[in-house]
C-alpha positions as CSV (number, residue, x, y, z in Angstrom):
1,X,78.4,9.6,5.0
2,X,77.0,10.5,8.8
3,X,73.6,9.8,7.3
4,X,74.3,6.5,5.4
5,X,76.3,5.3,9.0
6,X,73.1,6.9,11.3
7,X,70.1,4.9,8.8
8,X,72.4,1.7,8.8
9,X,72.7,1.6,12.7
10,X,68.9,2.7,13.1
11,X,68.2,-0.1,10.7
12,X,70.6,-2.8,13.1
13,X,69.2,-1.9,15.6
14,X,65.6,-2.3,14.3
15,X,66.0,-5.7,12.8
16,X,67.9,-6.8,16.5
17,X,64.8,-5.8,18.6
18,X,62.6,-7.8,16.5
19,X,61.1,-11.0,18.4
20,X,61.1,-12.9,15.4
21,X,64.6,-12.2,14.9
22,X,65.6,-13.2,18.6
23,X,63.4,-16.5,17.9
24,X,65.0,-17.0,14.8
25,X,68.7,-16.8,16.4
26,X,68.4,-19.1,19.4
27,X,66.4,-21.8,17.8
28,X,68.9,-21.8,14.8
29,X,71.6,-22.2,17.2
30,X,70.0,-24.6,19.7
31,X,68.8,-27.1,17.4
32,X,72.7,-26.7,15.6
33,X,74.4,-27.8,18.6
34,X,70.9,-30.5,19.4
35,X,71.4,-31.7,15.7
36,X,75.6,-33.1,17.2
37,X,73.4,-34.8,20.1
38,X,71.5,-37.5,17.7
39,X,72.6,-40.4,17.3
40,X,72.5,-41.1,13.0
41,X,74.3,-44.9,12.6
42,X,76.1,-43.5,9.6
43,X,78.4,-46.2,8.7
44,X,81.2,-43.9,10.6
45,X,80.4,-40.8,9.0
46,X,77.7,-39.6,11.4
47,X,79.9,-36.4,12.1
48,X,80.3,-35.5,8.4
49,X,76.1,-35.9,8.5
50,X,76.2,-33.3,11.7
51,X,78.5,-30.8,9.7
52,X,76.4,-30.9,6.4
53,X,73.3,-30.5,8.5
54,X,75.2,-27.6,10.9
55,X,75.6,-25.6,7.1
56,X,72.0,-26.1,5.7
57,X,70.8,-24.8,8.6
58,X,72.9,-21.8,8.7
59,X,71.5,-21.3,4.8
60,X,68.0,-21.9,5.5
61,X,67.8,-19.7,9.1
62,X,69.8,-16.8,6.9
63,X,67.2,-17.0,3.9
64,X,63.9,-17.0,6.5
65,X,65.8,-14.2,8.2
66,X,67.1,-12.6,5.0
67,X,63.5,-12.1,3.7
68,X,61.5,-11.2,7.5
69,X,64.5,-8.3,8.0
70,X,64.1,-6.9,4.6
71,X,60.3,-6.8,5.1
72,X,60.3,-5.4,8.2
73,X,63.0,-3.0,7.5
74,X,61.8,-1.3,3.5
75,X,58.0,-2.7,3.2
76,X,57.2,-2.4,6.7
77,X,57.9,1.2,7.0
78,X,57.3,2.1,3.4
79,X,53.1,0.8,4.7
80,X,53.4,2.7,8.0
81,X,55.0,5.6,6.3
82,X,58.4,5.4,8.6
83,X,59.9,6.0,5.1
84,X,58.2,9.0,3.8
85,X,59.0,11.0,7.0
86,X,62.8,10.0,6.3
87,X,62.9,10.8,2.8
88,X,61.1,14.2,3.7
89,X,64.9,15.2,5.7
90,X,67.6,15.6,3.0
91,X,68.7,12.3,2.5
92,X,68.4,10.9,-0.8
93,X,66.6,7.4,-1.4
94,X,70.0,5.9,-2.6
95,X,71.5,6.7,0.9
96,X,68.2,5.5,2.8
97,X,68.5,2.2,0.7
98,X,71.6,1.5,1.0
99,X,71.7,2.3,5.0
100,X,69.1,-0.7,4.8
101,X,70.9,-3.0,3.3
102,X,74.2,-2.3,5.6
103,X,71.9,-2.8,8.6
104,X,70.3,-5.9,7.3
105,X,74.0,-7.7,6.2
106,X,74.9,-6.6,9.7
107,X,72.0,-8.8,11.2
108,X,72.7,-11.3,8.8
109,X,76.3,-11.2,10.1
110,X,75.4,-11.7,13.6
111,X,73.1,-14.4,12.8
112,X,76.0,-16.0,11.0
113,X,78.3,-16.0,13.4
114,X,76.1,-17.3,16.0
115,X,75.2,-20.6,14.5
116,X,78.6,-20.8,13.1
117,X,79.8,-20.6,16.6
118,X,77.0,-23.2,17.6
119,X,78.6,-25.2,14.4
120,X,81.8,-25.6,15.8
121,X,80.8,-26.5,19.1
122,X,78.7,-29.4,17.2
123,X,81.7,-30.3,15.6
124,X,83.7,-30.9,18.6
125,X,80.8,-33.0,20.5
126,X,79.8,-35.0,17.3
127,X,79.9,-38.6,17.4
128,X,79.9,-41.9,15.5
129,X,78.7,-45.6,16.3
130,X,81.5,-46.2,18.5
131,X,81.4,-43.1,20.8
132,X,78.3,-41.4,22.8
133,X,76.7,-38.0,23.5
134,X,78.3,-34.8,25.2
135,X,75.8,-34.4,27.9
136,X,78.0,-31.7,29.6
137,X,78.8,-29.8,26.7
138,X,74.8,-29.8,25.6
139,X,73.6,-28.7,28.9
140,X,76.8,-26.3,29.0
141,X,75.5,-24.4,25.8
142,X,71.9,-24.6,26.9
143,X,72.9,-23.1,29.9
144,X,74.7,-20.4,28.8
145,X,71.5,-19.6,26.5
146,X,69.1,-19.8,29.3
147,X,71.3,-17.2,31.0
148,X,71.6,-15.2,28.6
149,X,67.5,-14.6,28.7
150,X,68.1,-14.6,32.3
151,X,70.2,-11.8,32.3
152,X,68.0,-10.0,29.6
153,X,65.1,-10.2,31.7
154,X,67.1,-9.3,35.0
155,X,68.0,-5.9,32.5
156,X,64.3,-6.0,31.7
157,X,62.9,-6.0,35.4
158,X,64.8,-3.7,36.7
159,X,66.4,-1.6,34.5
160,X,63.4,-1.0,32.6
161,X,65.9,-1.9,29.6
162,X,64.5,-3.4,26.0
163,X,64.6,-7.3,26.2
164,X,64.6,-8.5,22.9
165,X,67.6,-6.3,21.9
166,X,69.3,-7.4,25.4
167,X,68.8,-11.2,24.9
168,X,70.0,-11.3,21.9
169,X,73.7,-9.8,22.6
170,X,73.4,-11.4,25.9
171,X,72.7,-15.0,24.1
172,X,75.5,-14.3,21.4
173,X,77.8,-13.2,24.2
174,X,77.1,-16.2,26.7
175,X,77.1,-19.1,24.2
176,X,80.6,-17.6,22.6
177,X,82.0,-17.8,26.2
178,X,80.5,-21.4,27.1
179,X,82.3,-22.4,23.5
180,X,85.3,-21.0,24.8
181,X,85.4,-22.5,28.0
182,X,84.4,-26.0,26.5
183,X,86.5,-26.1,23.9
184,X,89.6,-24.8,25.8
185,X,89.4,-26.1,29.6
186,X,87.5,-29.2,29.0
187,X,88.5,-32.9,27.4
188,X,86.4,-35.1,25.7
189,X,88.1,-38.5,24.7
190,X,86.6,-40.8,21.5
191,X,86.5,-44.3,22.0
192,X,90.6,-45.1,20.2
193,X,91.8,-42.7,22.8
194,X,92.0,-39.4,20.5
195,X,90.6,-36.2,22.0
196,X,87.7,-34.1,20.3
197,X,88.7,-31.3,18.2
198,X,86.7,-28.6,16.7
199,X,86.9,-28.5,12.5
200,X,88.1,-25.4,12.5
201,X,87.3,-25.9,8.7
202,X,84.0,-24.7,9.1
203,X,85.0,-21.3,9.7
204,X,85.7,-20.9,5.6
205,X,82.3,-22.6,5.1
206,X,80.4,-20.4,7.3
207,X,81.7,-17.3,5.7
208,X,80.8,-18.0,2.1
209,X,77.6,-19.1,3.4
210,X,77.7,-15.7,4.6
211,X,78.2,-14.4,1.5
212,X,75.5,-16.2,-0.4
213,X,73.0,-14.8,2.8
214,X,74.1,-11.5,1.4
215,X,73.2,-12.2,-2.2
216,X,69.7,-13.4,-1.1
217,X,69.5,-10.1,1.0
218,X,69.7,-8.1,-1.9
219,X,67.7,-9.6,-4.0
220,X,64.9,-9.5,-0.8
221,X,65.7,-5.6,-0.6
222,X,64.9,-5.1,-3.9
223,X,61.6,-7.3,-3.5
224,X,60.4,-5.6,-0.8
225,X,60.5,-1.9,-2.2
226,X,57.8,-3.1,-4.1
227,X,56.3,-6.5,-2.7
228,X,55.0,-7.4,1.2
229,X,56.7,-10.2,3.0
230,X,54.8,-13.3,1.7
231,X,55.6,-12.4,-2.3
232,X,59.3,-11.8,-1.6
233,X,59.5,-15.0,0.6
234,X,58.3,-16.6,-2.8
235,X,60.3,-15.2,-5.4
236,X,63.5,-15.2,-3.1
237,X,62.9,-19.2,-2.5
238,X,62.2,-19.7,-6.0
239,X,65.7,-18.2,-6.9
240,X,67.3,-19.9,-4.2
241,X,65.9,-23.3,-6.1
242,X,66.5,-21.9,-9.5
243,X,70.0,-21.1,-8.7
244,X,70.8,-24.8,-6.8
245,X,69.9,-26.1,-10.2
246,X,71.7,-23.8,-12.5
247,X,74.6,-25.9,-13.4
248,X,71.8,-28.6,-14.6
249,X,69.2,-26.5,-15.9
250,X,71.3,-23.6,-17.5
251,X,74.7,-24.8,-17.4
252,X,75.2,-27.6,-20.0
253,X,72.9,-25.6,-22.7
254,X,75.6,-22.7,-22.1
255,X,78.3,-25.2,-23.0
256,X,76.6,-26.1,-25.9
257,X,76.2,-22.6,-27.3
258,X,72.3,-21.8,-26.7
259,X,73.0,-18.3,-26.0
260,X,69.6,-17.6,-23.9
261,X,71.1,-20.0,-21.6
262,X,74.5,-17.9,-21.5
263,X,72.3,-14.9,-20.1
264,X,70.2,-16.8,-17.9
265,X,73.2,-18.7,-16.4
266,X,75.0,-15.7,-16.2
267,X,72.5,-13.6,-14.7
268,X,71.2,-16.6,-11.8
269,X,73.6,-17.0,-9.1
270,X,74.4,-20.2,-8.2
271,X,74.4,-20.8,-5.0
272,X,76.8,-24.1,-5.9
273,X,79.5,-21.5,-6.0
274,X,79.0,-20.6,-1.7
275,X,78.5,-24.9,-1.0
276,X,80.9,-26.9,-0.2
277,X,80.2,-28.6,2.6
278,X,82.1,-31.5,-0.1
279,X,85.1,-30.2,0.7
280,X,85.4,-31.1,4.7
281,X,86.2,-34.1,3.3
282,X,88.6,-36.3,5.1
283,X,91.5,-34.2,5.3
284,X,90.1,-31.6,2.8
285,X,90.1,-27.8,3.2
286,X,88.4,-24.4,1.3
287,X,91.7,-22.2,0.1
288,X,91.0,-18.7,1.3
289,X,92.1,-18.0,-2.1
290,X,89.0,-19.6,-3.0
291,X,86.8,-17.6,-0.8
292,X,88.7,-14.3,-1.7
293,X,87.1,-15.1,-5.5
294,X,83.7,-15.7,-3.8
295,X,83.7,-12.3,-2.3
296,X,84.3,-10.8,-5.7
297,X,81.7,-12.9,-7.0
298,X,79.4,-12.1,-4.4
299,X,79.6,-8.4,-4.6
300,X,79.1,-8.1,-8.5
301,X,75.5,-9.9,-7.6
302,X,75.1,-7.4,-4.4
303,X,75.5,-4.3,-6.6
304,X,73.5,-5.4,-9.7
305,X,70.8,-6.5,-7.3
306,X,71.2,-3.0,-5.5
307,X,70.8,-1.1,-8.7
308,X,68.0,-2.8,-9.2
309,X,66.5,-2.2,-6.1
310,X,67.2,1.4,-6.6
311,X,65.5,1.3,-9.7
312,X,62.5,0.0,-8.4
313,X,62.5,2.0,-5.2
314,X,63.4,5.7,-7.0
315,X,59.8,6.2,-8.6
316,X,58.0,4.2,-6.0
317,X,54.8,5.9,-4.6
318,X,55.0,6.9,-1.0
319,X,52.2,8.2,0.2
């Protein structure tokens, strides 16, 4: 157990000092809480536009990053040979594998719940025909993000402390507070007199996007025990399309009886199932019973995609 906990925190810690991963986080964030700033003349429904938008962009940011962390974290160190000199210690490639995969869902995690903070910020400051754009609350998040690099760098300078790793807590830390702060000593008024409210909604949302993040993470650890980055970036997008489609393409065949589309709609996940940006809706919500059934759902697909990943990885070459 210490060495499953030590790989997985190694592995965290890893992925967090990556630049691409710091790159990844801000812009994600920034062009979320941009994306509230736009004006869309959507017939009055330019703030359900700015939440559908906020959630695909939590998807697609956790697929790139999904696919770079998994690379950088098996394939990366399986070429170096970071893995060999582990594996030569008494820890078993089951304990090694699955330390990865903890530290990669805890990156994921963080990366989730940064945009999804930057997500309900948008959804406060989002606007229709009739209103206008939160200046203050823009420049108040960009603020706080530009601080938090401040700060890193001030660490940096004179610390002599890493800055990637340091920017990106700092950043996370910074931008949670400005939300805070906004949302909580601050009034914006729409144009029939209401005040701005976050969609506290999106909370469910974000978490079973979260949980379809850890799916694709899986499936991108088992990919790169065998694969570099560009050839799981493929086959992880092409069962991200695959599984958009799987009510269409496998799922009325397996209501017909056609049994080979039984297995493959069984075996695809569909993503469908961790969507539903529909459902914030009017006065529409996501039960949490609903999202407790999407956990269970999710982890059957984690741990057949692990076992496969084990598979592949127990007679893979090392050297």
């Amino acid at each position: 157990m210490r060495q499953l906990v030590t790989i997985a925190a190694n592995a965290f810690m890893e992925l967090v000092r990556q630049p691409i991963y710091l790159l990844l986080l801000s812009s994600s964030a920034g062009f979320i809480v941009f994306l509230s700033a736009v004006p869309y003349f959507g017939l009055g429904e330019d703030p359900k536009l700015v939440k559908d938008m906020c959630l695909a962009v939590m998807l697609l940011s956790g697929l790139l990053g999904a696919v770079l962390c998994a690379s950088s974290s098996v394939a990366q160190e399986i070429r170096l040979g970071t893995a060999l000199t582990v594996l030569a210690k008494p820890v078993s490639r089951t304990t090694f594998l699955v330390g990865k995969y903890l530290g990669l869902a805890g990156t994921l995690t963080l990366l989730t719940a940064t945009n999804l903070v930057a997500g309900l910020h948008a959804s406060r400051m989002a606007f229709d025909a009739y209103g206008s754009a939160d200046i203050g609350a823009l420049a108040a998040y960009f603020g706080a993000g530009f601080l938090g690099y401040a700060f890193a760098g001030f660490l940096n300078f004179f610390l002599r402390r890493t800055f990637v790793a340091d920017a990106v807590f700092s950043f996370v830390v910074f931008t949670t507070v400005a939300f805070v702060y906004i949302t909580q000593f601050t009034e914006k008024q729409l144009p029939f007199g209401e005040a701005a409210t976050v969609d506290w909604r999106l909370v469910a949302a974000g978490i079973l996007i979260l949980f379809a993040l850890f799916v694709l993470a899986a499936l991108a650890l088992a990919c790169s025990t065998r694969l570099d980055t560009i050839p799981t970036l493929a086959i992880c997008t092409a069962f991200f399309m695959v599984g958009l489609m799987s009510d269409y393409v496998f799922g009325r065949a397996a209501k017909d009886g056609a049994w080979w589309a039984e297995i493959l709609y069984t075996v695809t996940p569909n993503w469908q199932q961790f969507w539903l940006a529909d459902a914030l809706e009017d006065k529409k919500s996501i039960p949490w019973v609903y999202v407790g059934r999407a956990a269970g759902y999710m982890a059957s697909y984690v741990v057949a995609a692990m076992a496969a990943a084990l598979m592949l990885f127990d007679d893979r070459e090392l050297n």
